[in-house]
C-alpha positions as a printed Julia matrix, in Angstrom:
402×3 Matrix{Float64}:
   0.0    0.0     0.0
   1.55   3.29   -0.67
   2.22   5.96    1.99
  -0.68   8.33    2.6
   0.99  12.17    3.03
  -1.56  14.95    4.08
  -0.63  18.24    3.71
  -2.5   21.16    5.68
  -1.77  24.73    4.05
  -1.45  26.56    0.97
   0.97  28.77    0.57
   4.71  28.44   -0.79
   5.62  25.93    1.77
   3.01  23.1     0.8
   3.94  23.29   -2.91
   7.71  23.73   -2.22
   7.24  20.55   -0.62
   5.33  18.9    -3.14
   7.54  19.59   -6.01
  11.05  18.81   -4.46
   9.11  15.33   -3.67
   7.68  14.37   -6.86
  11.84  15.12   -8.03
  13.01  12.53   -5.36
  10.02  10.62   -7.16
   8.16   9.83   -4.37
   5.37   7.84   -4.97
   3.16   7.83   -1.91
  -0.62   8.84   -2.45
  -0.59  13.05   -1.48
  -3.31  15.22   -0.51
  -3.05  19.14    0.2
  -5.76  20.49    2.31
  -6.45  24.23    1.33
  -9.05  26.38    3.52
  -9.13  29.05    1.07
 -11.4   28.83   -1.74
  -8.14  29.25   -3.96
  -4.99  27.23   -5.3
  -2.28  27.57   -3.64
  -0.39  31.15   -3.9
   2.56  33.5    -3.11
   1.6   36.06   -0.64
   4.49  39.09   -0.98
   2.69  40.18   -4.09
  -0.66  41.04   -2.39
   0.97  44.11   -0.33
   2.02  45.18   -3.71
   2.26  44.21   -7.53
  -1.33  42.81   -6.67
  -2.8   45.64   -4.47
  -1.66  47.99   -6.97
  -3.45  45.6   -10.41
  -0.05  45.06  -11.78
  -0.38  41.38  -12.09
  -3.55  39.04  -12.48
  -5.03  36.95  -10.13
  -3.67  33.45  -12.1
  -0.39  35.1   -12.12
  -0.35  34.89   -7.86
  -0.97  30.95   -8.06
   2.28  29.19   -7.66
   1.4   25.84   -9.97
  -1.37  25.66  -12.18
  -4.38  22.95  -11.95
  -2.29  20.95  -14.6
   0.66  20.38  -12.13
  -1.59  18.93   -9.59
  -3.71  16.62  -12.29
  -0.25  15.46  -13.66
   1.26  14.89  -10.18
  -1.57  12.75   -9.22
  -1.57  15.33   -6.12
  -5.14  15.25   -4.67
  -5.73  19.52   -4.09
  -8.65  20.27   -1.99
  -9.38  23.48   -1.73
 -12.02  25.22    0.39
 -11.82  22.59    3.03
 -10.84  23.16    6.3
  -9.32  21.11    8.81
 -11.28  21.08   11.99
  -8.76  18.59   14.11
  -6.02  15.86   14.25
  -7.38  12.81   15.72
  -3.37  11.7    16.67
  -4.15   7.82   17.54
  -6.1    7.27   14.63
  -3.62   9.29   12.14
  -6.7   10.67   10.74
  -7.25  14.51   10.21
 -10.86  15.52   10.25
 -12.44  17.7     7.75
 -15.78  18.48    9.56
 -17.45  15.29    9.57
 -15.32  13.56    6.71
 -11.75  11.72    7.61
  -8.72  11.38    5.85
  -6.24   8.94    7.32
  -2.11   9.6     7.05
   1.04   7.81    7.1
   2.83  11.66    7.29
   0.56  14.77    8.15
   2.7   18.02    7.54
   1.34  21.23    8.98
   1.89  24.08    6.92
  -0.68  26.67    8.16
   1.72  29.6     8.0
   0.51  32.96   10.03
  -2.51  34.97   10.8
  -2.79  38.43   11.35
  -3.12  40.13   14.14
  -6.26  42.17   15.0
  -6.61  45.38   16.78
  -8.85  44.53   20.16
 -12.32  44.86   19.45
 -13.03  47.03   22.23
 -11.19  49.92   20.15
 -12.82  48.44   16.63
 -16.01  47.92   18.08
 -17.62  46.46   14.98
 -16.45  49.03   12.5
 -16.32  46.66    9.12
 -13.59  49.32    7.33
 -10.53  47.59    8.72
  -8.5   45.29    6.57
  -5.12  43.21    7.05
  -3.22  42.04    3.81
  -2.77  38.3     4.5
  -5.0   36.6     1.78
  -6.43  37.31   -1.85
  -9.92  38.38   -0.43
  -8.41  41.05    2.0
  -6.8   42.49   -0.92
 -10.08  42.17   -3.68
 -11.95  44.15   -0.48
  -9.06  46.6    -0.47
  -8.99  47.21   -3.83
 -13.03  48.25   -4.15
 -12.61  50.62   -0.99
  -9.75  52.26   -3.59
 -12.23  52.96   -5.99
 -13.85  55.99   -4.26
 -11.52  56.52   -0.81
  -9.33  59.76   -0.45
  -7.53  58.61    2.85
  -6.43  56.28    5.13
  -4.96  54.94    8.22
  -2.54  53.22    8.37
  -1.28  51.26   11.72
   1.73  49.25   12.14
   5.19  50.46   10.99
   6.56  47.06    9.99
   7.01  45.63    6.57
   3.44  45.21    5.53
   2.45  48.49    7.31
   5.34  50.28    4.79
   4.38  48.67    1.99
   0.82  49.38    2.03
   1.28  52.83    2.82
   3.16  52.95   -0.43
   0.73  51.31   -2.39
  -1.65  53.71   -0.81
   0.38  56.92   -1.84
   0.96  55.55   -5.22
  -3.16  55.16   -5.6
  -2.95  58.96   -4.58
  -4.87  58.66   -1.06
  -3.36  60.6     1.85
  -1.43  58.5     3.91
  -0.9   58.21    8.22
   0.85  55.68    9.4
   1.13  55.15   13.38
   3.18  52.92   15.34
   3.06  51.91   18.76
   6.9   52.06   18.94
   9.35  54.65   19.15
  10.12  54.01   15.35
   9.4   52.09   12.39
  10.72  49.01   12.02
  11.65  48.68   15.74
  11.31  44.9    16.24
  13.84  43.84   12.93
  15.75  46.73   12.04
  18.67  48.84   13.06
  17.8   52.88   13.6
  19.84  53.7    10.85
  17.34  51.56    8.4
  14.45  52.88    9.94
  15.32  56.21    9.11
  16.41  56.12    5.6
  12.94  54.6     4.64
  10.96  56.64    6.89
  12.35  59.91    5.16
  11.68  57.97    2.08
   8.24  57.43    3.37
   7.7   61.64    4.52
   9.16  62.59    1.03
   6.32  60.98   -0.26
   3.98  62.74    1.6
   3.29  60.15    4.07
   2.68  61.2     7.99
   4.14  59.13   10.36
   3.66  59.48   14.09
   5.59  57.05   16.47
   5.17  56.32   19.99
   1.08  56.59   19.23
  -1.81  53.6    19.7
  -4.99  53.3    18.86
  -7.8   54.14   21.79
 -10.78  54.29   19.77
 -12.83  54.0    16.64
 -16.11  55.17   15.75
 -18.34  55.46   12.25
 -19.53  58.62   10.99
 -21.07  58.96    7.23
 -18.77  56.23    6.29
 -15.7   57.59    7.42
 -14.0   56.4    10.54
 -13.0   58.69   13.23
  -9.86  57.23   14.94
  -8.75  59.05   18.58
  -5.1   58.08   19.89
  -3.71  57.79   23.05
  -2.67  61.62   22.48
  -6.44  62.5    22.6
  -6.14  63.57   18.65
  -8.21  62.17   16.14
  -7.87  61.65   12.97
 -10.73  60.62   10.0
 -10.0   57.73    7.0
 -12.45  56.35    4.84
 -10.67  53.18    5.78
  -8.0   51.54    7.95
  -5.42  49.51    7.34
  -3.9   47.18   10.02
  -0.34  45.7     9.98
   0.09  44.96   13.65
   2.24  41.7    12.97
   1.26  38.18   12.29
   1.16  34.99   14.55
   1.55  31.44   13.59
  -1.37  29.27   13.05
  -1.12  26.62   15.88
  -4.3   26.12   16.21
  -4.89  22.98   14.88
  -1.6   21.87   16.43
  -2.84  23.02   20.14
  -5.68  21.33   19.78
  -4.22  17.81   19.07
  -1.62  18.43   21.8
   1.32  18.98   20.12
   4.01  21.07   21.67
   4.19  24.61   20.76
   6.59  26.97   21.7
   6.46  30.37   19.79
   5.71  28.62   16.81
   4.74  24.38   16.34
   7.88  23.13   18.13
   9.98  20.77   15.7
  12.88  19.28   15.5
  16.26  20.09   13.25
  14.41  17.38   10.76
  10.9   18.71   11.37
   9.47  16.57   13.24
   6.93  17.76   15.99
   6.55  16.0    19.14
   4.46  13.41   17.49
   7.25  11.29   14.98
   4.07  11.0    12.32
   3.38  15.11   12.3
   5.94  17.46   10.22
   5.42  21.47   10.48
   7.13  23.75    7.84
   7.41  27.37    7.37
   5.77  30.41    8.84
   3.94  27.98   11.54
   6.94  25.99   12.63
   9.84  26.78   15.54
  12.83  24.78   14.81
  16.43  24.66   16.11
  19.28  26.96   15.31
  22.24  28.45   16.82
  21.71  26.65   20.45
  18.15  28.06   20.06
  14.37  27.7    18.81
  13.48  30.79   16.5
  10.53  31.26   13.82
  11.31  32.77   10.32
   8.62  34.46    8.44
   9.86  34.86    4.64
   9.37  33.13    1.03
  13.09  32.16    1.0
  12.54  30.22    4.51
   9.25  28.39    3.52
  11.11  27.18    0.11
  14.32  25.88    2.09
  12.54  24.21    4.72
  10.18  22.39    2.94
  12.86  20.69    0.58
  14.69  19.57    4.07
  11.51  18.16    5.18
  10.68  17.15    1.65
  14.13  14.43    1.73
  13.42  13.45    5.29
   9.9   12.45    3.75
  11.98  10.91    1.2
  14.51   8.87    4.06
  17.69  11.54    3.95
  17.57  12.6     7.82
  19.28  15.54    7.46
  19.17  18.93    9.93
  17.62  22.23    8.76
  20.68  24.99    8.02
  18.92  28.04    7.27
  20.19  30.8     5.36
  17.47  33.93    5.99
  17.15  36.13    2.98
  14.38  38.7     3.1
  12.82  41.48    0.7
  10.82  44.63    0.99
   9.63  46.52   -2.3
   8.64  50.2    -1.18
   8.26  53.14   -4.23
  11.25  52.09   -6.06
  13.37  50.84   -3.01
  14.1   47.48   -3.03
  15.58  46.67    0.28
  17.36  43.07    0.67
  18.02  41.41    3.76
  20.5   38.46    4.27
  21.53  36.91    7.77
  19.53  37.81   11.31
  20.79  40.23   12.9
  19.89  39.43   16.77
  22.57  40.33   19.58
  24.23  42.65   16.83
  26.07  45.82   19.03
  27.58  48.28   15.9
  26.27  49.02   12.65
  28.44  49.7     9.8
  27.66  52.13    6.47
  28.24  51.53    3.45
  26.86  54.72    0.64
  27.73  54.01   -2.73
  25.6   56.94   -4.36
  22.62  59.18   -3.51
  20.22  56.35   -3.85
  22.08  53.04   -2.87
  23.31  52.52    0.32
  23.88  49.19    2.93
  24.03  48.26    6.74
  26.27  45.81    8.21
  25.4   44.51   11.61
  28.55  43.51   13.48
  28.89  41.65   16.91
  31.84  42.17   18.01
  34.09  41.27   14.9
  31.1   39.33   13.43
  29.25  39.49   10.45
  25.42  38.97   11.36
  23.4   40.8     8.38
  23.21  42.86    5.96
  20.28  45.52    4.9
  21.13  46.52    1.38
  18.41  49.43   -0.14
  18.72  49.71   -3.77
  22.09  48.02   -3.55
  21.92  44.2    -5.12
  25.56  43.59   -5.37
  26.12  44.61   -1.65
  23.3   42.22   -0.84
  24.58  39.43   -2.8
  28.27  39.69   -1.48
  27.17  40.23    2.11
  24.89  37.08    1.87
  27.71  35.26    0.75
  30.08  36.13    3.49
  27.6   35.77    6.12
  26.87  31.87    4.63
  30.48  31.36    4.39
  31.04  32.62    7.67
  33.76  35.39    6.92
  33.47  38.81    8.95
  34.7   41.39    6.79
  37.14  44.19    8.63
  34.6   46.98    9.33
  37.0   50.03    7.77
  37.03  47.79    4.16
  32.98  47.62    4.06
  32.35  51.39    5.19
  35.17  52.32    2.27
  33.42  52.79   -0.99
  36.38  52.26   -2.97
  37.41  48.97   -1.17
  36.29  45.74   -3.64
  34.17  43.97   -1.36
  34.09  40.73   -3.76
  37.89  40.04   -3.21
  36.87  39.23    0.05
  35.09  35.89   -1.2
  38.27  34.66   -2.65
């Protein structure tokens, strides 16, 4: 009898997965359980190519029907799993069952919501996590003139740039005493937030939300400075959580994240978790990465230990952030870093190098791809660069590869 592998999730992860199995020909029967009503997609364009109608719909999907068909991969879609019934290896889809050999959780994140006791019912608040938030975005475009924008992370930047590019007046709050607070240095945060006021973009830090009320379809937001401020809409980028639901519920272990090990394993040896969803073990700790380059990685490792390989995770984070026409890259992590370095190689291109010590953690590169590219390089080849050679424009960074 072949092996039965269920799949819960569809995003990049699940179809990662997927295809680096059918290449190690695996022949087991597999079945991808999708709650949304669509295949499955990629989810960076929806803050932006999407948002903003430069790309269709089919062009989001990240295999067409035919792969599945052809695959003999069994693609549900609009089916939700309700529960893991552990003993049985059976995941339960409402009433129906649908037994497993492997069941790999790949729920990925869910937004976070601003408390309803300051939303209090008010239906003109969106997050920018699926295809329908962004098809309900896009009609309020049609006739708004403003917005509100809170959260200063990545998805609260980008939509504020959508939103300036659509020609709506823009202000963005955060709760912190800058954008970008959580996973970037100061010096970041304030090259793209005077990108972000050059646009015409407000941004207040150090302000929350205290209330919301509807007036003649506007919404009258008051902050904890006792101004106010009215939007025809609201956009919320507060951060994202992973999905453990389904993994709580079936009493797996969850730590920040569906605890795995360096394989991907959960606490049950039959149970896999991937991605967004999954904590996992690096550097003599258990951390969560939230990023297309992640989700692809992981699931191949996870993919060959599927396939009998039992090999550990290595991850090598790579990030992205499209804002106006800034393209900011991101390779390494760059937690426990104490001294930033500069590196400006013209008006509109410039990196920073987060050192520990004498160590090479990351690199932010805005509008600077070969900086990126070398810096990623060093970082996964574990050579720290002397500080004076990477703030000196005219030293050849590449010759330290060699």
């Amino acid at each position: 009898m072949k092996a039965k592998l269920v799949i819960v999730g569809g995003g990049q992860a699940a179809v990662s997965l997927v295809s680096k199995l059918k290449n190690n020909c695996y022949e087991g029967d597999i079945s991808i359980i999708c709650g949304e009503p669509y295949l499955p997609y990629q989810r960076p364009p929806l803050s932006k190519s999407y948002l903003l109608n430069k790309i269709e719909m089919a062009r989001l999907f990240l295999k067409p029907q035919s792969f599945y068909d052809e695959n003999n991969i069994n693609i549900r879609v609009s089916t939700k799993a309700t529960s893991i019934d552990r003993q049985k290896k059976c995941l339960n889809l409402g009433s129906e069952k649908l037994y497993y050999e492997n069941l790999v959780l790949a729920t990925g994140s869910v937004p976070n919501h601003l408390p309803r006791n300051v939303t209090k019912g008010i239906n003109s608040i969106f997050s920018i996590r699926k295809i329908d938030d962004v098809l309900a975005l896009k009609e309020k475009f049609t006739k708004a003139k403003s917005v509100l924008v809170v959260g200063g992370g990545y998805i609260g930047l980008e939509a504020a740039a959508v939103c300036v590019k659509k020609g709506l007046k823009v202000k963005l709050v955060e709760s912190g005493e800058r954008i970008l607070q959580r996973v970037a240095c100061k010096e970041t945060s304030a090259y793209l937030e005077k990108i972000h006021r050059s646009h015409g973009v407000e941004i207040c830090d150090n302000l929350t939300v205290s209330s919301m009320q509807s007036k003649d379809q506007k919404v009258i937001t008051t902050f904890s400075n006792k101004t106010s401020y009215e939007s025809d809409f609201v956009i919320s980028g507060i951060g994202i959580n992973p999905d453990t639901s389904l993994a709580n519920k079936a009493g797996l272990k969850v730590e920040n994240g569906i605890w795995t090990n360096s394989q991907g394993r959960t606490s049950d040896d039959s149970i896999w978790a991937v991605g967004d969803c999954a904590s996992f073990p690096f550097d003599n700790k258990f951390i969560r990465l939230e990023s297309v380059g992640h989700a692809i990685d992981h699931a191949e490792t996870i993919a060959d230990n599927l396939s009998g390989a039992n090999v550990s995770y290595m991850p090598k984070p790579w990030f992205w952030s499209d804002q106006y026409d800034i393209k900011l890259q991101i390779a390494g992590l760059n937690t426990g870093y104490n001294e930033v370095v500069q590196r400006i190689t013209s008006v509109d291109s410039v990196s920073f190098w987060y050192f520990k010590s004498e160590e090479l953690l990351a690199v932010d590169a805005i509008n600077a791809p070969r900086d990126y590219m070398i810096g990623k390089r060093l970082i996964e080849s574990g050579i720290s660069p002397d500080k004076k050679t990477v703030s000196d424009t005219g030293s050849n960074l590449k010759a330290l590869l060699t």
